[in-house]
N, C-alpha and C positions, 0 to 999 in steps of 0.2 A: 393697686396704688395705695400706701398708707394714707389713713387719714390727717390732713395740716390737722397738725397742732394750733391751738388759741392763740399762744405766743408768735408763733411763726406765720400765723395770719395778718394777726398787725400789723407784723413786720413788712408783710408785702401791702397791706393796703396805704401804710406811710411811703414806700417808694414808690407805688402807681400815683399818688395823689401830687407829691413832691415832683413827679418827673412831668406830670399831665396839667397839673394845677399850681404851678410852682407860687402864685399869690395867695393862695388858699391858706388860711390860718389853721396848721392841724396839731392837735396837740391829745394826749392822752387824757381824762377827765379822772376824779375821783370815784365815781361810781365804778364797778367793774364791770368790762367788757364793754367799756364807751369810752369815746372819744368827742373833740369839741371842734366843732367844724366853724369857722367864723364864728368862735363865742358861740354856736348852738350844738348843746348837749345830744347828742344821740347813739341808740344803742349799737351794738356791730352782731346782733345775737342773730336777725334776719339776713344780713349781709354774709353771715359764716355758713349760712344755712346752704346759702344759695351756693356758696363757694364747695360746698362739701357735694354737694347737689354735680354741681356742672364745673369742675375745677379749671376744666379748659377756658372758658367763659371767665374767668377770675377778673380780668383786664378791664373790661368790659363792662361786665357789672359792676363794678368799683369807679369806672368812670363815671359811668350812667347814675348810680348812688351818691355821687356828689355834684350831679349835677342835677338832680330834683332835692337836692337838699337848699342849695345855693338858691332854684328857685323859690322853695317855699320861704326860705328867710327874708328872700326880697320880697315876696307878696304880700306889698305892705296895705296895697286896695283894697284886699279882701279883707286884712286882720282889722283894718279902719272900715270897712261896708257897713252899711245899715240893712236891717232885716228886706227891708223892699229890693234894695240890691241883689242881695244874694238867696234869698227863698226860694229859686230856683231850682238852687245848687247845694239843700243841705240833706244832707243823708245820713240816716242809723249807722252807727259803727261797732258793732261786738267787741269789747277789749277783755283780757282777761284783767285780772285785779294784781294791784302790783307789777305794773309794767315797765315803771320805771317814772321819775323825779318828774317831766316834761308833761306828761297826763295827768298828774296832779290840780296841773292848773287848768284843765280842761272839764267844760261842762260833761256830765256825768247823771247817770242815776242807775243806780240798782236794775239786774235784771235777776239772777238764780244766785247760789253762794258760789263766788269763784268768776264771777263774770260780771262786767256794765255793760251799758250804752254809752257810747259817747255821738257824737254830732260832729259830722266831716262837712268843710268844706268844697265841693268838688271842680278839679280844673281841669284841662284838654290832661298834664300832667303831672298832675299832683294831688294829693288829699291831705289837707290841713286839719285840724282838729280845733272846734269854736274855741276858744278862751272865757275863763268864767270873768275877763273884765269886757270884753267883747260882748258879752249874751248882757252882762247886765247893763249898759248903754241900751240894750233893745228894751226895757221895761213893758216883758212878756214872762209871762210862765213857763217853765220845763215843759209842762204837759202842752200848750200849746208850741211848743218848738218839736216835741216829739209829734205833735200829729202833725207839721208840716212837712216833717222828714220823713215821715210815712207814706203821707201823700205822693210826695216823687219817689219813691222808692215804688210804690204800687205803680206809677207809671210811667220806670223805667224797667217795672219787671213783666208787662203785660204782654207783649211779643217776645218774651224771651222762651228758648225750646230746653225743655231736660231732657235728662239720659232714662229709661227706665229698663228693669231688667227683670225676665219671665221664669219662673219655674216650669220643669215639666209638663206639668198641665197646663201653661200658659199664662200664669196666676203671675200677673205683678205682684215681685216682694222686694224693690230697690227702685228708687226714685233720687236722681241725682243731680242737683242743679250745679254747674260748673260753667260759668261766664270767663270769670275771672277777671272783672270790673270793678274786682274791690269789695264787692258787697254782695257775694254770693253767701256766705254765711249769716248775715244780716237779714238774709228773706226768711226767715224759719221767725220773723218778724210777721211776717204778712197776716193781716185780718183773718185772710180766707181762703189761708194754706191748709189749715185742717179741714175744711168743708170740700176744698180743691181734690184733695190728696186721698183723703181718709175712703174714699168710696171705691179705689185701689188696695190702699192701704189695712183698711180697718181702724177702728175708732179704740184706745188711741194708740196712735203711731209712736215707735222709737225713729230716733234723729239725734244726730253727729254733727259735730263743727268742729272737724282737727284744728282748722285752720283756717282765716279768714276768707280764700276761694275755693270753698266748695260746700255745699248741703248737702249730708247725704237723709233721706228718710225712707224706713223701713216699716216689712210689718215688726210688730212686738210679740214674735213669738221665739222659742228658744232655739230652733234650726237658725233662723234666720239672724238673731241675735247674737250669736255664737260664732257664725261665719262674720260679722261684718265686726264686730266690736276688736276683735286684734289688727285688722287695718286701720282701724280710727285711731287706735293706740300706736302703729307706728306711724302714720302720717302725721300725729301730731309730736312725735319725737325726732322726726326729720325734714320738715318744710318750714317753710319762712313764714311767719305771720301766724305762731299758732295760739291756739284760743282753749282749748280743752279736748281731753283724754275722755271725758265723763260724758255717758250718754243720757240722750235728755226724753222727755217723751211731751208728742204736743196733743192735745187736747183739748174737745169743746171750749172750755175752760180758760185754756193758755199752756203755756209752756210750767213744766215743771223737771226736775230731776229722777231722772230712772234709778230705783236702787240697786 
């Protein structure tokens, strides 16, 4: 099957939304490769991904994408919550830099070059991203917002199971967390994922994040290195939500970038 073209993608996401959503405000945006769904900017770069991915599925996800769009725009509870409200429900979110106009206005802080944190809100269906006039109504610090989002992220990630995979001799060299909750890339966050891992692993580990669902962490040795770094590189040039090409290495220390 040839690959849709950009153009010829829009074209069909303006007639499934017209024919399904006929109230729907849809219109092209300034930026490229976005469009403005009720007044709210958003990209179409994850929605092509998916479309390229599963072309049969087109209808469908395109439905499904404007209708967690529509709900997050209504979620006007959450974007008006006070920290005691929603502390429940806020989570690390891995963005890459330059995502686009709409993350701008979103609380943020530095993680490696090429990558934040941001701060999601989380719903049965949806993930919101805080707002920097939202966080500052809470008259709190970043750092205390980032360790409350750590907090549930640590205890949403306690019963969760990984994939691991054995060499010859039996030797775990692939550890691979795949929920796909949204914030499986986001654990490579966790306190005490190098003390967890590393003693399969070895100290210190290389680790991937094509994409916002999945972790992969390996040992950092060049067999292993070498096998796993060209699928990180195409999972990140052909899935929806991606985050980085660049392999990272995690350590006593923390996270840093592999050269």
């Amino acid at each position: 099957m040839p690959e849709l073209s950009r153009e010829r993608f829009v074209e069909q996401v303006f007639a499934i939304v017209k024919a399904r959503f006929p109230l729907v405000k849809l219109a092209r945006a300034e930026e490229p490769f976005t469009v403005s769904v009720n007044d709210h900017i958003v990209s179409l770069e994850n929605l092509y991904r998916l479309a390229t991915l599963a072309p049969e599925d087109l209808k469908h996800n395109v439905e499904r994408w404007v209708v967690e769009i529509i709900r997050a725009s209504e979620g006007a509870p959450d974007r008006e919550g006070s920290f005691e409200q929603l502390k429940d429900r806020i989570y690390p979110m891995i963005l890459p830099e330059g995502v686009g106009e709409a993350h701008r206005l979103t609380v943020t802080q530095p993680l490696l070059e090429g990558l934040n944190v941001a701060y999601a809100i989380d719903s049965d269906r949806t993930i919101a991203y805080l707002s920097q006039a939202q966080f500052s109504s809470w008259n709190m610090s970043v750092d205390q917002l980032h360790e409350t989002a750590i907090g549930n992220l640590i205890s949403r990630s306690e019963s969760m199971a990984a994939t691991a995979a054995q060499d010859e001799d039996g030797k775990i060299n692939l550890i691979i967390f795949q929920t796909c909750d949204g914030y499986d890339a986001s654990r490579i966050l966790l306190p005490t994922l190098h003390e967890r891992l590393s003693e399969h692993l070895g100290s210190p580990f290389a680790a991937g994040i094509p994409n916002r669902d999945i972790l992969l962490c390996f040992r950092d040795d060049e067999e292993t290195v070498t096998r796993i770094r060209d699928q990180i590189a195409e999972d990140y040039e052909r899935m929806p939500h991606q985050l980085s090409d660049k392999l990272l290495l995690v350590t006593a220390d923390g996270i840093a970038r592999k050269d």
